[in-house]
DOTORBA-97755 format. One record per atom (N, C-alpha, C, CB): atom name; x, y, z; chain; residue in one letter. Coordinates in nm, 4 decimals, padded with zeros to 6 digits. Atoms other than C-alpha are relative to their C-alpha. Glycine has a CB too. Layout:
! residues N
+------+----------+----------+----------+-------+-----+
| atom |        x |        y |        z | chain | res |
+------+----------+----------+----------+-------+-----+
|   CA |        X |        Y |        Z |     A |   A |
...
+------+----------+----------+----------+-------+-----+
! end
This chain:
! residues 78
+------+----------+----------+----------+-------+-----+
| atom |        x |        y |        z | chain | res |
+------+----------+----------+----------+-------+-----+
|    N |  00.0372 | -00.1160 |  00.0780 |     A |   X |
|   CA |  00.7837 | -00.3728 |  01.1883 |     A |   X |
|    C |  00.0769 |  00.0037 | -00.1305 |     A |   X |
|   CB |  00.0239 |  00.1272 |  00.0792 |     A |   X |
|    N | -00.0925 | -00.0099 |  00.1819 |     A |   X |
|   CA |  01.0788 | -00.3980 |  00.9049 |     A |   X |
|    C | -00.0776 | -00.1183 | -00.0945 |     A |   X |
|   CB |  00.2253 | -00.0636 |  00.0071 |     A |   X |
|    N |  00.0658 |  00.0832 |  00.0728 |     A |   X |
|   CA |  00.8265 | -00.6812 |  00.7674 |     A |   X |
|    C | -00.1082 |  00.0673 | -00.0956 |     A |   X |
|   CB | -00.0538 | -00.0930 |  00.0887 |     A |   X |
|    N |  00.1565 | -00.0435 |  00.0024 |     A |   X |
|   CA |  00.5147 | -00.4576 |  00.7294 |     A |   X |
|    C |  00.0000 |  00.0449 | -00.1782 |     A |   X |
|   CB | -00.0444 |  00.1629 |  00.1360 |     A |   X |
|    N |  00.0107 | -00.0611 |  00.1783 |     A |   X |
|   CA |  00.6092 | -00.3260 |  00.3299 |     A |   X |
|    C | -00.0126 | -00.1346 | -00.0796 |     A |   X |
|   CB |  00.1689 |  00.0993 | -00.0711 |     A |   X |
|    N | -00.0228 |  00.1008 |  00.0913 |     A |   X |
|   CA |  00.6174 | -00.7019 |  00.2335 |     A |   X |
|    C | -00.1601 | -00.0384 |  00.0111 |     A |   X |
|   CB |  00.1265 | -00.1203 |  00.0414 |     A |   X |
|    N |  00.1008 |  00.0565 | -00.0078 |     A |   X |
|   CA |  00.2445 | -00.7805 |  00.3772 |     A |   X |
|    C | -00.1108 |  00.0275 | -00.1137 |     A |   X |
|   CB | -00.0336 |  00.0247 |  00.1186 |     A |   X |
|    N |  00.0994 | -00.0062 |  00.1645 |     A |   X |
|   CA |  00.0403 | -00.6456 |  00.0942 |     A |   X |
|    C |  00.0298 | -00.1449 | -00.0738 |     A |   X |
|   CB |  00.0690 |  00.1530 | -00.1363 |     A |   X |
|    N |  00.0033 |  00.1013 |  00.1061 |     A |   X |
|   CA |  00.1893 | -00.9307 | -00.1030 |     A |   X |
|    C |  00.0208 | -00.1633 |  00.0343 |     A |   X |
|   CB |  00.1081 |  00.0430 | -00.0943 |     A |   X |
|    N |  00.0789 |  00.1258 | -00.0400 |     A |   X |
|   CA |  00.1101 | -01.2119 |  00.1131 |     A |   X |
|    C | -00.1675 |  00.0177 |  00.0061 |     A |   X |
|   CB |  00.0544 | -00.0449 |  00.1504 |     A |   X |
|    N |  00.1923 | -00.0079 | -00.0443 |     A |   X |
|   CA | -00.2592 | -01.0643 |  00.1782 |     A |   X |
|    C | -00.0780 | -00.0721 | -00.1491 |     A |   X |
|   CB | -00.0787 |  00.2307 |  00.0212 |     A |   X |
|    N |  00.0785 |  00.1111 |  00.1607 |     A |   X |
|   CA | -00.3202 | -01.2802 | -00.1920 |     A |   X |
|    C |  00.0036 | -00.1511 |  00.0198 |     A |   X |
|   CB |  00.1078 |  00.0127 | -00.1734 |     A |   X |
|    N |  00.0024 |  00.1142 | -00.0231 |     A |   X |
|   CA | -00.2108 | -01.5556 | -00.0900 |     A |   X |
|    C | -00.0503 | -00.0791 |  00.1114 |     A |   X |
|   CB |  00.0894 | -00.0169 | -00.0148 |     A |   X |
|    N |  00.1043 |  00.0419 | -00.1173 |     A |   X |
|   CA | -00.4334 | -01.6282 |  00.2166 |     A |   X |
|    C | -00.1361 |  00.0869 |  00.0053 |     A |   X |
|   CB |  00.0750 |  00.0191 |  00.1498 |     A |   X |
|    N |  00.1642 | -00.0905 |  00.0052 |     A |   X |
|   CA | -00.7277 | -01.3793 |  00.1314 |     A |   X |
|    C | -00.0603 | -00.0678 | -00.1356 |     A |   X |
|   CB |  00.0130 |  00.2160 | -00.0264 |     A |   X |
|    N |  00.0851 |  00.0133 |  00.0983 |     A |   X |
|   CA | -00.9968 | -01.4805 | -00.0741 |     A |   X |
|    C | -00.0443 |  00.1467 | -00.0519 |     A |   X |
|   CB | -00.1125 | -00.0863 |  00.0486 |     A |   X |
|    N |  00.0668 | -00.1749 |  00.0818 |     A |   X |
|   CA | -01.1995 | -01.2395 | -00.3256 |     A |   X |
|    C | -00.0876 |  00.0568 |  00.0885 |     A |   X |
|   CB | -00.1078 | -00.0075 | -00.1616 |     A |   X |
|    N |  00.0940 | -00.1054 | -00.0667 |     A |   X |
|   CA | -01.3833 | -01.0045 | -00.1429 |     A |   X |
|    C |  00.0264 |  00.0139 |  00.1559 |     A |   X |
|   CB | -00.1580 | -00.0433 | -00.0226 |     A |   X |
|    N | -00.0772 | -00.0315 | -00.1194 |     A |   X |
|   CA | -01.1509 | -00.9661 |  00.1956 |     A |   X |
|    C |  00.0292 |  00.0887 | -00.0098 |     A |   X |
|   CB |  00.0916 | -00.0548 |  00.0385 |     A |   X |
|    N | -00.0010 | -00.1451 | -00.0414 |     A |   X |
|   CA | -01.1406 | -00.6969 |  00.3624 |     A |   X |
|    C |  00.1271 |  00.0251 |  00.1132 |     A |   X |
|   CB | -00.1579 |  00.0390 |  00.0696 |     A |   X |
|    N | -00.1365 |  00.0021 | -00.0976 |     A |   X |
|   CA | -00.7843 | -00.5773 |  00.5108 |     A |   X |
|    C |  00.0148 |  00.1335 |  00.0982 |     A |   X |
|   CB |  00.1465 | -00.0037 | -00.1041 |     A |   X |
|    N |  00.0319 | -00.1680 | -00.0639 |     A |   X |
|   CA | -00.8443 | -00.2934 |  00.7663 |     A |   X |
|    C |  00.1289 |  00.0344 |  00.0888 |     A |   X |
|   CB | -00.1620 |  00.0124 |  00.1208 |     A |   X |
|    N | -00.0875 | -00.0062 | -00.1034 |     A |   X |
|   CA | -00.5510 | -00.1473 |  00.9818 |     A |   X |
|    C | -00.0628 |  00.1650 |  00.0176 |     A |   X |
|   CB |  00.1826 | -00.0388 | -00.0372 |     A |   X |
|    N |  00.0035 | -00.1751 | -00.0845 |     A |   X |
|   CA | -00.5952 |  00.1784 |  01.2348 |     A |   X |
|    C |  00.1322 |  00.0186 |  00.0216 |     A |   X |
|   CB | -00.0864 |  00.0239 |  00.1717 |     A |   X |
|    N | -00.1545 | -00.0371 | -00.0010 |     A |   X |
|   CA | -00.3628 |  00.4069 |  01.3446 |     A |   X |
|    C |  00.1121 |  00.0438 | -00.0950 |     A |   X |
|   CB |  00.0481 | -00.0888 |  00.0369 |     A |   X |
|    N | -00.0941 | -00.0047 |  00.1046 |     A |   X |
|   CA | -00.2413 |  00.4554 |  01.0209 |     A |   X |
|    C |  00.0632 |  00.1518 | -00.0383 |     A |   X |
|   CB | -00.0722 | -00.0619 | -00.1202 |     A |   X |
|    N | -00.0934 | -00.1419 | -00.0001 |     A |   X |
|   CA | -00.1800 |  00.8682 |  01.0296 |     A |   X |
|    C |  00.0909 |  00.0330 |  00.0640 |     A |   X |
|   CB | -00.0489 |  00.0975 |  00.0226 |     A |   X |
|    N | -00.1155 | -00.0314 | -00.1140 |     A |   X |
|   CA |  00.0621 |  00.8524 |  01.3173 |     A |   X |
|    C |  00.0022 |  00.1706 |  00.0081 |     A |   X |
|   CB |  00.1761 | -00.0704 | -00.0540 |     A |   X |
|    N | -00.0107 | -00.1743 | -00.0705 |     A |   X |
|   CA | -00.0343 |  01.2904 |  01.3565 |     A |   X |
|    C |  00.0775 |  00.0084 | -00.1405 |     A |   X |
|   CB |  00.1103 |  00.0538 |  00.1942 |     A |   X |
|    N | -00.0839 | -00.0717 |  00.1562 |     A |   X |
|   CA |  00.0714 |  01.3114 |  00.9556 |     A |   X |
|    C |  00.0682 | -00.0305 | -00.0271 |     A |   X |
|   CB |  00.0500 |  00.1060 | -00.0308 |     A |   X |
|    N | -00.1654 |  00.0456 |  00.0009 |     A |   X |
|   CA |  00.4294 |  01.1784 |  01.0242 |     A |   X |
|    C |  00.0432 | -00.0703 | -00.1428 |     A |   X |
|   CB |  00.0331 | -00.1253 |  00.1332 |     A |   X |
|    N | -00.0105 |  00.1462 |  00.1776 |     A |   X |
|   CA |  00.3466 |  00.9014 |  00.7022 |     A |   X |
|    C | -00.0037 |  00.1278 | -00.1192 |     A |   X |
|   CB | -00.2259 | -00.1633 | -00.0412 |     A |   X |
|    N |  00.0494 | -00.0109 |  00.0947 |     A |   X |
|   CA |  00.2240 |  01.1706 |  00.4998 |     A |   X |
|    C |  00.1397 |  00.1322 | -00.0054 |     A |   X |
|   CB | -00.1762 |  00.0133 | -00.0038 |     A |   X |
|    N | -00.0574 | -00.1264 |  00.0273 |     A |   X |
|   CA |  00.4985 |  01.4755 |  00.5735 |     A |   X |
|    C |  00.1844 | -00.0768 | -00.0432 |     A |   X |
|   CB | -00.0231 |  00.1283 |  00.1693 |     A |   X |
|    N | -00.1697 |  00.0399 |  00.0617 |     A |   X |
|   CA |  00.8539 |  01.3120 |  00.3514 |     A |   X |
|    C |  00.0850 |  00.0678 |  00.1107 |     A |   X |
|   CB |  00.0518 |  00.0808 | -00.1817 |     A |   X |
|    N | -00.0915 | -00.0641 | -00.0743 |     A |   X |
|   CA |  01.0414 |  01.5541 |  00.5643 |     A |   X |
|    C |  00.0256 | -00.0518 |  00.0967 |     A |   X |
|   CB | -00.0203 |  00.1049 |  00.0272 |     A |   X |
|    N | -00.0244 |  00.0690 | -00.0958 |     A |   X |
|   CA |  01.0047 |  01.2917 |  00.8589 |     A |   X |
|    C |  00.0086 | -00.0762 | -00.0084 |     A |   X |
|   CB | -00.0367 | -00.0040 |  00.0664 |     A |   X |
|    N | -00.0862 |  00.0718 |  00.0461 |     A |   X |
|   CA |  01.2349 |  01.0819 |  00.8010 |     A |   X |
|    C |  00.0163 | -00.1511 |  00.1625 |     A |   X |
|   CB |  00.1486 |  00.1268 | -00.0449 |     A |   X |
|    N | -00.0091 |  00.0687 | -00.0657 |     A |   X |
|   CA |  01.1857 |  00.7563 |  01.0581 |     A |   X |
|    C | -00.0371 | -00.1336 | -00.0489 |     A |   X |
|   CB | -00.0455 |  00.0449 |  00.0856 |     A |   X |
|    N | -00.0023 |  00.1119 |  00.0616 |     A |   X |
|   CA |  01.2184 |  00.3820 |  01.0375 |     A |   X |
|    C | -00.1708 | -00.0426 | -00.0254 |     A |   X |
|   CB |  00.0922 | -00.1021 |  00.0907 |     A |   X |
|    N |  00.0891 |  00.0549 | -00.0217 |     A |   X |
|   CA |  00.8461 |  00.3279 |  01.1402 |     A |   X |
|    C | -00.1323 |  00.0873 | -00.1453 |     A |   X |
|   CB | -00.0146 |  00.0137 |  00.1785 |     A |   X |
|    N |  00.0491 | -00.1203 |  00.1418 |     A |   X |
|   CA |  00.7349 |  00.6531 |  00.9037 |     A |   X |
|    C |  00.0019 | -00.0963 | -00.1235 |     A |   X |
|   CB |  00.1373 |  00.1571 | -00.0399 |     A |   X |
|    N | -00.0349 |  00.0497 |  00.1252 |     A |   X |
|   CA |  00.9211 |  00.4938 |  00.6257 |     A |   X |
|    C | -00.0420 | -00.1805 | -00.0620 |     A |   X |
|   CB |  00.1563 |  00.0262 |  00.0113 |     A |   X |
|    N |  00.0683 |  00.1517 |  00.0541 |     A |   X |
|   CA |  00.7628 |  00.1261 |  00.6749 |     A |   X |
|    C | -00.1393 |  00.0207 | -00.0459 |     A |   X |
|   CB | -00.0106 | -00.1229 |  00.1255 |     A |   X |
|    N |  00.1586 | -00.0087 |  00.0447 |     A |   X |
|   CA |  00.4033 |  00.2516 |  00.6662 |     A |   X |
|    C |  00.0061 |  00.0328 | -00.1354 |     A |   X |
|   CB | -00.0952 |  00.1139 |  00.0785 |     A |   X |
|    N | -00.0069 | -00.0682 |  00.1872 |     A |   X |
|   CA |  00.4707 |  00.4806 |  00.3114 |     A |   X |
|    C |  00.0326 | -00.1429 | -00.0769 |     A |   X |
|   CB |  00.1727 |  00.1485 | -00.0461 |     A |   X |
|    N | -00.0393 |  00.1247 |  00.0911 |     A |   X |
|   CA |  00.6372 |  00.1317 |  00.1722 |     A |   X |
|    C | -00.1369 | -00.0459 |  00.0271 |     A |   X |
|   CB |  00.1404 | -00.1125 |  00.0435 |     A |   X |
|    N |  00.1168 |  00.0731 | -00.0116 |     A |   X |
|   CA |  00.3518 | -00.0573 |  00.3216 |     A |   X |
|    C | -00.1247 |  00.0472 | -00.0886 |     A |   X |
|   CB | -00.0334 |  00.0017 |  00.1395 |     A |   X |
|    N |  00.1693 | -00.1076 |  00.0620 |     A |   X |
|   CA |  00.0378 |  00.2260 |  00.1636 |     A |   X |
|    C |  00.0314 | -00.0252 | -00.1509 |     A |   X |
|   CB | -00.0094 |  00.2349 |  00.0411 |     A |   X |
|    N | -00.0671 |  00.0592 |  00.1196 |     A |   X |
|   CA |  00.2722 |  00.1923 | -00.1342 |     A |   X |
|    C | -00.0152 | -00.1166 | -00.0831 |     A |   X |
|   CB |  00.0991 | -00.0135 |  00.0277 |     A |   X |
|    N | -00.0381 |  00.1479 |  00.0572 |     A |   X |
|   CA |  00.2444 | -00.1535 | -00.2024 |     A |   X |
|    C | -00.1756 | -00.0432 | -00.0193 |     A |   X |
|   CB |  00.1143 | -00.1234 |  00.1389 |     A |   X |
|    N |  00.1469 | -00.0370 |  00.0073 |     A |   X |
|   CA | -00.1009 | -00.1245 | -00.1308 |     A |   X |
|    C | -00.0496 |  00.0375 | -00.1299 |     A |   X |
|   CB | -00.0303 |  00.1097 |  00.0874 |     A |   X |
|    N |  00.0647 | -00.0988 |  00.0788 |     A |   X |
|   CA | -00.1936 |  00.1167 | -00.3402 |     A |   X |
|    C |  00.0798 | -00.0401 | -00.1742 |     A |   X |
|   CB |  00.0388 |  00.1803 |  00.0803 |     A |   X |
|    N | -00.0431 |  00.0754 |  00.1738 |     A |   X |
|   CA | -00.0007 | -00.0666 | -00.6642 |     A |   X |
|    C | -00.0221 | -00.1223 |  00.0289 |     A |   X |
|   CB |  00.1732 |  00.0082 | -00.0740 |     A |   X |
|    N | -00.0047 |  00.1362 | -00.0007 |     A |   X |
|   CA | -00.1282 | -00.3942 | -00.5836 |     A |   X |
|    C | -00.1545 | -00.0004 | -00.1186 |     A |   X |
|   CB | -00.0079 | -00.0797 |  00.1872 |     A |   X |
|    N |  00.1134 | -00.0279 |  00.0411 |     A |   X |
|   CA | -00.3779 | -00.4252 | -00.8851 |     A |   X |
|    C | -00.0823 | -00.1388 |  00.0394 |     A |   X |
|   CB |  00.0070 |  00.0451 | -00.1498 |     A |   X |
|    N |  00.0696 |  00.1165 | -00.1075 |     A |   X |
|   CA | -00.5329 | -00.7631 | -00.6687 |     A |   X |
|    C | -00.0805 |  00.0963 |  00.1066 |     A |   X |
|   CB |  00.1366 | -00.1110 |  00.0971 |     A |   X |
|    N |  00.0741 | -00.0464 | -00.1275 |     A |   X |
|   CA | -00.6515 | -00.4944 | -00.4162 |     A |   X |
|    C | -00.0321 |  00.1259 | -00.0433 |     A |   X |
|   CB |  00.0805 |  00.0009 |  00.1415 |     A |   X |
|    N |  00.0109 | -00.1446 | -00.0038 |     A |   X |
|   CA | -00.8625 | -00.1815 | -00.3831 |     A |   X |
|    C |  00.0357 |  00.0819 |  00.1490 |     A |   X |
|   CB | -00.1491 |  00.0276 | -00.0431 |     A |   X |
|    N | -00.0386 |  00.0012 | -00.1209 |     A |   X |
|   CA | -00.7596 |  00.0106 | -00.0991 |     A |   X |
|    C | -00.0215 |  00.2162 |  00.0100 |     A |   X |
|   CB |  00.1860 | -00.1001 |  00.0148 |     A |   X |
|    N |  00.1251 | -00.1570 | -00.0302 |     A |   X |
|   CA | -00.8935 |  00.3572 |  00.0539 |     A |   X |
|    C |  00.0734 |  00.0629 |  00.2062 |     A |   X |
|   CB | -00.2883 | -00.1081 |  00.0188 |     A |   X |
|    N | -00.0370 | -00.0374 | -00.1518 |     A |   X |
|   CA | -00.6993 |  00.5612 |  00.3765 |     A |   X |
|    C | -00.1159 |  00.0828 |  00.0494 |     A |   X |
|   CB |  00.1461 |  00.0897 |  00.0164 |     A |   X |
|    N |  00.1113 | -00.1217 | -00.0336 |     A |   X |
|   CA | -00.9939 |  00.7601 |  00.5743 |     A |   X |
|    C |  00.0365 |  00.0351 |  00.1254 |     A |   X |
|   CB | -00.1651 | -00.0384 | -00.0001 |     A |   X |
|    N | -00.0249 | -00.0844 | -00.0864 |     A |   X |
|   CA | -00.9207 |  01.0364 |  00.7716 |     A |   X |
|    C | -00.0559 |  00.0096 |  00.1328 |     A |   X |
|   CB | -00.0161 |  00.0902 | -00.0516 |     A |   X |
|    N |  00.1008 | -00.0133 | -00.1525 |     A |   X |
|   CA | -01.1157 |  00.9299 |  01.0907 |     A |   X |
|    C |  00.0848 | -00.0513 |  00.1266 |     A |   X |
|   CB | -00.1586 | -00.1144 | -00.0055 |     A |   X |
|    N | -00.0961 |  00.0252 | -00.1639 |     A |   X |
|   CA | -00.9551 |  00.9397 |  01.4465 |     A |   X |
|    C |  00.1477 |  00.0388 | -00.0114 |     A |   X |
|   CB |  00.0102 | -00.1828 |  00.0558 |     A |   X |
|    N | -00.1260 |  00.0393 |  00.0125 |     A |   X |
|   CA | -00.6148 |  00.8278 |  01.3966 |     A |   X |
|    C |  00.0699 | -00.0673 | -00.1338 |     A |   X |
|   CB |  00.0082 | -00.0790 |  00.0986 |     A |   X |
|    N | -00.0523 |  00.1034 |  00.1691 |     A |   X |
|   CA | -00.6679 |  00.6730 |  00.9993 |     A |   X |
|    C | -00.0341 | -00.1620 |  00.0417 |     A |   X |
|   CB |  00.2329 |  00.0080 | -00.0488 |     A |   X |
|    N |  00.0814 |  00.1064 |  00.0832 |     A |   X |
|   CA | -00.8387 |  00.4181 |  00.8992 |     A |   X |
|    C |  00.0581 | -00.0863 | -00.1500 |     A |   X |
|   CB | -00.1289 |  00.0855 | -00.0431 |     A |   X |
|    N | -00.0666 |  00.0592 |  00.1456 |     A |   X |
|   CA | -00.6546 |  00.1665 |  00.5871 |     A |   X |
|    C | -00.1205 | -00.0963 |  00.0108 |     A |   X |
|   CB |  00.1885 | -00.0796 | -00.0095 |     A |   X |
|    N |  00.0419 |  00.1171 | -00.0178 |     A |   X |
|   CA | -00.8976 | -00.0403 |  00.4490 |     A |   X |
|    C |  00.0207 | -00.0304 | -00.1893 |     A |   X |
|   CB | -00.1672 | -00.0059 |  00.0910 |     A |   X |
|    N | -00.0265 |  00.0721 |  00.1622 |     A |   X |
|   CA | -00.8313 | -00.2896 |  00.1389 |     A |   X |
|    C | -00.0739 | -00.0987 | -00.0273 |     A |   X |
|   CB |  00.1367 | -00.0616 | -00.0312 |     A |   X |
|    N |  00.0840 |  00.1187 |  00.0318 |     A |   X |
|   CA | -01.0308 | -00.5260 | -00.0347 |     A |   X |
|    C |  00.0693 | -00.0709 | -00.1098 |     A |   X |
|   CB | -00.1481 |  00.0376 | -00.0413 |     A |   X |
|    N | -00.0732 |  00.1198 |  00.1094 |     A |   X |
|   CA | -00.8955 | -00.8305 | -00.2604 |     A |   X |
|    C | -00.0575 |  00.0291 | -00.0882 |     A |   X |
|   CB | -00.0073 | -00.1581 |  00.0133 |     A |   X |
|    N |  00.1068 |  00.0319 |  00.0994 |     A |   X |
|   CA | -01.0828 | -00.8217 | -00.5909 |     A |   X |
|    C | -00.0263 | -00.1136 | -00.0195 |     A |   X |
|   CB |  00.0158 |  00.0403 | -00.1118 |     A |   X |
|    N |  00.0739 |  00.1408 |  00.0599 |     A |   X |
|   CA | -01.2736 | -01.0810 | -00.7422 |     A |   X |
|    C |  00.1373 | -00.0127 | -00.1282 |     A |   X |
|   CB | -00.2169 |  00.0299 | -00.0830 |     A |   X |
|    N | -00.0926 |  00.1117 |  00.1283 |     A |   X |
|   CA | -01.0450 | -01.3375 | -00.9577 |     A |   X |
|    C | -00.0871 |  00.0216 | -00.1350 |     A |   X |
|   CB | -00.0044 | -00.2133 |  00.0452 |     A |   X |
|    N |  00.0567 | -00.0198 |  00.0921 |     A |   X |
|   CA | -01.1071 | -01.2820 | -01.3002 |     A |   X |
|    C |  00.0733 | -00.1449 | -00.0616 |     A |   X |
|   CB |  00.0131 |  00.1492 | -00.0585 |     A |   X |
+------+----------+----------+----------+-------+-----+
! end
């Protein structure tokens, strides 16, 4: 789990353009989204959504269904 904030920036170097990176499970009941809860596993996902979400190689989209839904796509190589 202390790996999981670095995987965004391998998902370039083994994904082609138009891969699709999906993980569930990703609301843990809010825990990621409320700062005030302060845990190691909390604090890997936020790095992880983080890294995500500034990777300009990827688009990437959390949806509120079940338990959360992450899904990312590579862009096309320009």
């Amino acid at each position: 789990m202390g790996k999981l904030s670095e995987l965004p920036r391998s998902f370039n170097s083994f994904s082609q353009s138009g891969a699709l990176i999906v993980s569930d499970n990703v609301l843990q009941g809010g825990r990621v989204f409320d700062t005030s809860h302060v845990d190691l596993r909390s604090e890997n996902m936020r790095a992880f959504y983080q890294r995500m979400a500034n990777d300009s190689n990827l688009e990437s989209i959390i949806l509120p269904v079940g338990h959360g839904l992450s899904i990312g796509r590579v862009k096309e190589s320009v």
